[in-house]
Structure formats: C-alpha cells, structure tokens
N, C-alpha and C positions, 0 to 999 in steps of 0.2 A: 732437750732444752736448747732448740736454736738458736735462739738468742743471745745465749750465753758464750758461743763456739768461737774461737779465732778468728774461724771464717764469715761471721757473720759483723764480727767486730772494728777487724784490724786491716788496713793496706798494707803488709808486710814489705813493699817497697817502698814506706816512708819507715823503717828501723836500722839503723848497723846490726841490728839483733834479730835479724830476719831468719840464719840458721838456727838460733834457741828455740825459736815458734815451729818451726818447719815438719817437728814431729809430735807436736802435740795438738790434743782437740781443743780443749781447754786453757785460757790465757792465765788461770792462777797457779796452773801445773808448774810456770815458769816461775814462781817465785824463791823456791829453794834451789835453782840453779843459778841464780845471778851472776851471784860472788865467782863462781867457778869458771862461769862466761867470759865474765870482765877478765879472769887471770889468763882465759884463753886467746881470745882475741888481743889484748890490747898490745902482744910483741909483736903482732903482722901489724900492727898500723902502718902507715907510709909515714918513714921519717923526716921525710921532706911537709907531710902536714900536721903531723903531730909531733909533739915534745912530751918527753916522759917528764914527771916529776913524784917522783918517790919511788918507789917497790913499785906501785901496783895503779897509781893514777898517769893517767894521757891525757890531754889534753891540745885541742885545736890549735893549731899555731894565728887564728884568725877569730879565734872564741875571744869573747870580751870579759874578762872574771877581776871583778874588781878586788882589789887589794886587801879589805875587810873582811872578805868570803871566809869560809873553814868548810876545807877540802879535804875531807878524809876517804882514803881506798879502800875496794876497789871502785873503782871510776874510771868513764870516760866522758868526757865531754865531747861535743861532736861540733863541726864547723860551721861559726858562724852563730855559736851560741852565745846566749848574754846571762851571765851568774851576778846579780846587781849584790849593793851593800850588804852584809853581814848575813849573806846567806850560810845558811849552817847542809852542809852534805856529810851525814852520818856514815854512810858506806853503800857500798856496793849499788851504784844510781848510773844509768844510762841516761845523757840528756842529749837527746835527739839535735839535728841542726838546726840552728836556726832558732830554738826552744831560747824562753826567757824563765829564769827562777828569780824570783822577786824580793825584796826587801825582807830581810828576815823567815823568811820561809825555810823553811825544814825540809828536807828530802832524805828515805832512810830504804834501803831496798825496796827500787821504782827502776820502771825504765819510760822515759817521757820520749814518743814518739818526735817524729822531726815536726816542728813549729807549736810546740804544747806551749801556755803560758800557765806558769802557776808566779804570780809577778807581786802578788800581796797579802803575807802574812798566811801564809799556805802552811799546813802540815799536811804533807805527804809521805803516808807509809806502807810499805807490802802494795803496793797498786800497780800497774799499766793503764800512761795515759796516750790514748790514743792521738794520729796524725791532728793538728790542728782543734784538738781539744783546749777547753780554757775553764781555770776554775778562778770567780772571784774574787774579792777582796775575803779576806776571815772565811773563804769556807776549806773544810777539812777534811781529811780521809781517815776516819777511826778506822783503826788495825785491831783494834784488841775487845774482845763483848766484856761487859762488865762482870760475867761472873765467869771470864775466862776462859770457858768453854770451847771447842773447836769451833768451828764458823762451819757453818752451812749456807746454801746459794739454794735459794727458795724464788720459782717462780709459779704461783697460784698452787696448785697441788703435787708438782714438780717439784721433789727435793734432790741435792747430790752433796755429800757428805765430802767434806774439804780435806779432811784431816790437817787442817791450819789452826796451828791456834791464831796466829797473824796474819788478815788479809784485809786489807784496802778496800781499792774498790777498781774493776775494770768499767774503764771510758772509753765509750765506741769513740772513732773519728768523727770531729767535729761537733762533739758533744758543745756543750754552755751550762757552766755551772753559776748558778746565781749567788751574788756575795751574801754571805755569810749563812750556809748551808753547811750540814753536817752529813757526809755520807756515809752511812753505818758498816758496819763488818760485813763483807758479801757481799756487798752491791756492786751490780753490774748496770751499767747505763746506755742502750742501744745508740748505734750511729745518727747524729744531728738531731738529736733531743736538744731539752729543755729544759733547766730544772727553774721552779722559781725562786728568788732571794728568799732566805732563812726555811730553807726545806728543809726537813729528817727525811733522808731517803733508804728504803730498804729493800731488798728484793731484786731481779730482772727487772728493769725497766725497756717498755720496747722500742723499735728505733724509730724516727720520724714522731714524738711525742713531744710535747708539753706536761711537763709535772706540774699540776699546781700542790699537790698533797696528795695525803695518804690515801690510797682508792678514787683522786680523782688525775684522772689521768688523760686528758686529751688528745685524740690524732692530727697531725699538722694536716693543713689544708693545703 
C-alpha cells in the first residue's frame, strides 16, 4: 500500500517529530507513541526558545496562544505558531511552526506538521497533518467508527488491519480539505489532493487528485 507509507506522504524535514517517524513505515504506527515522544523531547528543547509551562507542556517563546486557549499536556508547540480564541488541546498534540489552530477547534492526540492550518471549528483526532496541509471551516477528522470496531486502511482491495480503535486520518503535504467535510476512521489522503466542500471521505485517496465523491475521483492536470 504506497500510498499509504511515510514516505509517500510526509517531508519529515518539516516535523520536530522527524525521530518518531524515522523507524516506522506507516504514519498511524505513530499514534500510540505521542504522549511518550512529547515527554521525551520536550526537556532538550532550547531554553532560550522555549518556556516550559506545566509537567509536560513547551511552548515557543514567539508562538502566539491567546489567552482563552485550554492547553492541556503533553504538548509542544513549536515557533511561530498561532493557537487563536478558545482553542481547546486535549493532550498530547504536536503543532508544527508556523501552524494556526483556529477558533474553537479541538485537537486531541495529532501532530500538525510545520504550517498546517486547521483555523475553523476543526476536530482533530488520532491523525497526522501533513507540511502545509489545510482543513476548512467545520470539517472533521472522525477517530472512532460507529460500531467501534478497530479501523482498517482500505485501499481498493488492499486491506492492513490497524489494530486502532482510534484513528483519524493521515494528510499527505499540502493536501485541501474542503469546508465542512468529514474524514472518516482510516483515511489516508495522498500529497496535494483535493477534497471537495461537504465530502465523506474514506479509504487511500491518491496524490495529485481531486475528490469530488465516492468513486469519483479525478487526476490533477
């Protein structure tokens, strides 16, 4: 399943989390290592750029997190990042530099590459968003299938058994999620796709595409 692989996906030069990736093929391997990540990296941070604030959260000394935010650890945020009004971070969320989390937006074990926007009314859960990924206004990353079952990563007759019951969705670099889209458990979305506004996406989607929907699926010109 190429598509689905690290290395089909990620520039691991735009991550601080470049070592978690390093030994794995698969980018949803890294979800039940976060927490353990964030506790390991964030006492090398430079304390000339970061400032601790709690046990287990860092943050940029040039990151812009406004006042309203709820910051819970482990976390780091990374420089030059922007955390807007009443953002809510549940735990353990890497947000890459430069990254905007948006107005009320949810983030709950994620790691947002450097320059990811999730800027309006975002839930993001169990996912990795890729360098300079953007997901619109109201769309979402469902982590959980409804009858709770593990997640599987299904492309065309290609199955690989997750053993998650929680996962998101992986965002190649420079994906476009279209407002108010709902990315389902499993979904993986190739580098500089497309989704269109109010999609259900499910499956490998492959890179250089336009989603308009289910089975239709266009190659970029």
């Amino acid at each position: 399943m190429e598509n689905a692989k690290i290395c089909s996906l990620f520039d691991l030069d735009q991550t601080i989390a470049r070592e978690l990736f390093e030994s794995l093929e698969y980018p949803w391997e890294a979800l039940p290592k976060i927490s353990d990540f964030i506790k390991k990296l964030g006492p090398s941070l430079n304390p000339a750029k970061f400032e601790q604030r709690g046990e287990t959260v860092w943050i940029a000394k040039n990151a812009r997190v406004a006042p309203s935010a709820c910051l819970n650890g482990p976390l780091i945020i990374d420089e030059e990042a922007e955390v807007r009004h009443c953002a809510f971070v549940r735990a353990n969320a890497i947000i890459g530099k430069g990254a905007v989390v948006g107005n009320s937006t949810e983030l709950k074990n994620v790691i947002l590459f450097n320059f990811v926007q999730v800027p309006h009314y975002n839930y993001v859960g169990d996912s990795i968003l890729g360098h300079r990924s953007h997901m619109g206004a109201g769309s979402i990353a469902s982590n959980v299938k409804s009858d709770k079952a593990l997640v599987v990563v299904k492309d065309k007759d290609e199955k690989i058994e997750t053993g998650l019951k929680k996962f998101g969705v992986m965002l190649g670099d420079f994906v476009e999620v279209g407002c108010g889209s709902v990315l389902n458990p499993g979904t993986v979305v190739g580098r500089h796709t497309n989704i269109y506004p109010l999609s259900s996406v499910r499956g490998v989607i492959p890179p250089d595409s336009i989603y308009k929907k289910q089975g239709e699926i266009a190659a970029k010109r």
